[in-house]
C-alpha positions as a printed Julia matrix, in Angstrom:
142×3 Matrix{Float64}:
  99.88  -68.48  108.87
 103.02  -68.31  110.98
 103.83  -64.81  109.25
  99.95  -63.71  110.81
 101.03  -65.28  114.29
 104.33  -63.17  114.14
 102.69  -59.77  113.36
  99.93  -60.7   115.64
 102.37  -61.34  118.45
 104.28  -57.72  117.4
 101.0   -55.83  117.42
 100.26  -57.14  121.15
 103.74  -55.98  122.08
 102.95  -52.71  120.45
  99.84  -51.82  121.82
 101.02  -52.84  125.39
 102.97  -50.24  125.77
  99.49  -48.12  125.52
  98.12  -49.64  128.0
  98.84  -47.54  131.2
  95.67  -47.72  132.94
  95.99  -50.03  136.54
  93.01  -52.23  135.37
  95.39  -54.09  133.13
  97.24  -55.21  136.46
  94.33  -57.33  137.48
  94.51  -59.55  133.57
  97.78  -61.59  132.53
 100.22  -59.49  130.78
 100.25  -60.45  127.37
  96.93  -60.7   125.62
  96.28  -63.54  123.04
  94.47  -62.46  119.58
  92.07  -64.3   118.16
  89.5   -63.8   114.98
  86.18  -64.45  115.23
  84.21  -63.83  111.84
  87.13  -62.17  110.43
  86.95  -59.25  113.56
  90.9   -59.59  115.79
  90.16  -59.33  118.92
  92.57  -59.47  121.9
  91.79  -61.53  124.54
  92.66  -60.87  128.26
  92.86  -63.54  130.99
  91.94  -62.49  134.11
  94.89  -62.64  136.91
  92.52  -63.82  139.49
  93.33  -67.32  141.04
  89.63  -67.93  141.01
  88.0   -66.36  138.89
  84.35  -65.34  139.24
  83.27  -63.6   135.84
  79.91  -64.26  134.39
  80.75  -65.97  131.03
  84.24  -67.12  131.4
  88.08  -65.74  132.87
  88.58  -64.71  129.09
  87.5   -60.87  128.55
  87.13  -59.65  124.32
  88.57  -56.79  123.21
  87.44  -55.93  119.26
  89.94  -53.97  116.99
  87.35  -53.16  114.7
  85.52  -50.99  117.07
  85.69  -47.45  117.78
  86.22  -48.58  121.35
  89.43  -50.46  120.98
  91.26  -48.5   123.91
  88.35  -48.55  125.72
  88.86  -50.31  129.27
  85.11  -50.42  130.29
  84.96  -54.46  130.41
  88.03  -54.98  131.63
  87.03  -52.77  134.46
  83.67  -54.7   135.04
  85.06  -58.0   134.88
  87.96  -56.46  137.3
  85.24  -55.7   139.92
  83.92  -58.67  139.59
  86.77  -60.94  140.52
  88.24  -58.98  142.6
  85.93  -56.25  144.45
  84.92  -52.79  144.09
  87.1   -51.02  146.64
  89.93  -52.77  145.74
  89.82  -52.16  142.02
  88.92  -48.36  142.82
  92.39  -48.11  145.03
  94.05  -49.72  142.46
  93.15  -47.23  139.7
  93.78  -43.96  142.04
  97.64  -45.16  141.94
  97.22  -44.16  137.93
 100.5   -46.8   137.56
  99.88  -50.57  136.08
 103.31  -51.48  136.95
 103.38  -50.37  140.56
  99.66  -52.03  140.6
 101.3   -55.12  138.95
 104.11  -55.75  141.78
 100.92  -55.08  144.3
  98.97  -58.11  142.82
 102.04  -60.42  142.39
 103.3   -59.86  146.04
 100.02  -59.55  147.78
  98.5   -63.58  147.86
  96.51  -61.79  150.76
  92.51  -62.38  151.73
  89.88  -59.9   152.01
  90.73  -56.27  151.72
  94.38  -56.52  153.2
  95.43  -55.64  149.76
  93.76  -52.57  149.97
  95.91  -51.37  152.29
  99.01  -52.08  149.85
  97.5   -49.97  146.91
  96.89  -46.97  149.07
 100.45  -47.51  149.84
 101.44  -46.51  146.75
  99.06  -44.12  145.69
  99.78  -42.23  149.59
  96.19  -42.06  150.59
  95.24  -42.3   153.89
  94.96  -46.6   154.93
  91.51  -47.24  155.82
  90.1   -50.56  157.11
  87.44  -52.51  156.05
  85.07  -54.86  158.09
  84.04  -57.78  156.45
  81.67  -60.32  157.49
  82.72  -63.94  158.47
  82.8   -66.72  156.36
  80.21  -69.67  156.93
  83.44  -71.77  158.41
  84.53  -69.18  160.7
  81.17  -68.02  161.87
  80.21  -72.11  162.96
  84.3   -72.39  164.48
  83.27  -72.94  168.29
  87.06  -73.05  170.4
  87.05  -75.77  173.27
């Protein structure tokens, strides 16, 4: 068992260094593996401090599967949690790590982080207009 755990653990570290793609900026870094009916799967926890995914924060990745580099629910949970426009400026700076210091630096609300990914990837900084919350539409200054 703790000789399965060890090459388990080696085979995460391994296959990280595959993983290039920005969406992996928006899950913890290392994945845990798990078996379910004798099928390893890794399992990604999304990054987000509240996380809104449909099932759970916990995203499966098979092994067995001819899709086992493919990034497709990582990338639908991503936008999910975290919005559309910001996952899309997130993937056009095509680098995880530079996406990573982004995320870890930025405890920002709504869309302000946009502006730090298209930082990085030199686009042009647009703004976006979001609507009120339901506290700060009823806030009435005296």
């Amino acid at each position: 068992m703790i000789e399965q755990l060890l090459t388990s653990e080696f085979h995460a570290e391994c296959m990280s260094k595959k993983w290039t793609s920005p969406v992996y900026a928006f899950f913890k870094t290392t994945p845990q593996i798990e078996y379910k009916d004798s099928c390893r799967a890794h399992v990604f926890e999304c990054g987000a401090g509240r996380c809104k995914g449909r099932n759970s924060r916990y995203v499966y990745r098979f092994l067995d599967k001819g899709d086992a580099n493919s990034t497709s629910n990582l990338l639908c949970h991503a936008k999910i949690c975290w919005g559309v426009a910001e996952v899309k400026t997130a993937l056009a700076t095509h680098d995880v790590e530079a996406a990573r210091e982004v995320l870890a630096k930025a405890k920002l609300q709504d869309g302000s982080i946009l502006a730090e990914f298209e930082r990085i990837g030199k686009a042009k900084v647009t703004y976006q207009h979001t609507q009120h919350t339901t506290t700060e539409a009823r806030y009435v200054p005296v």
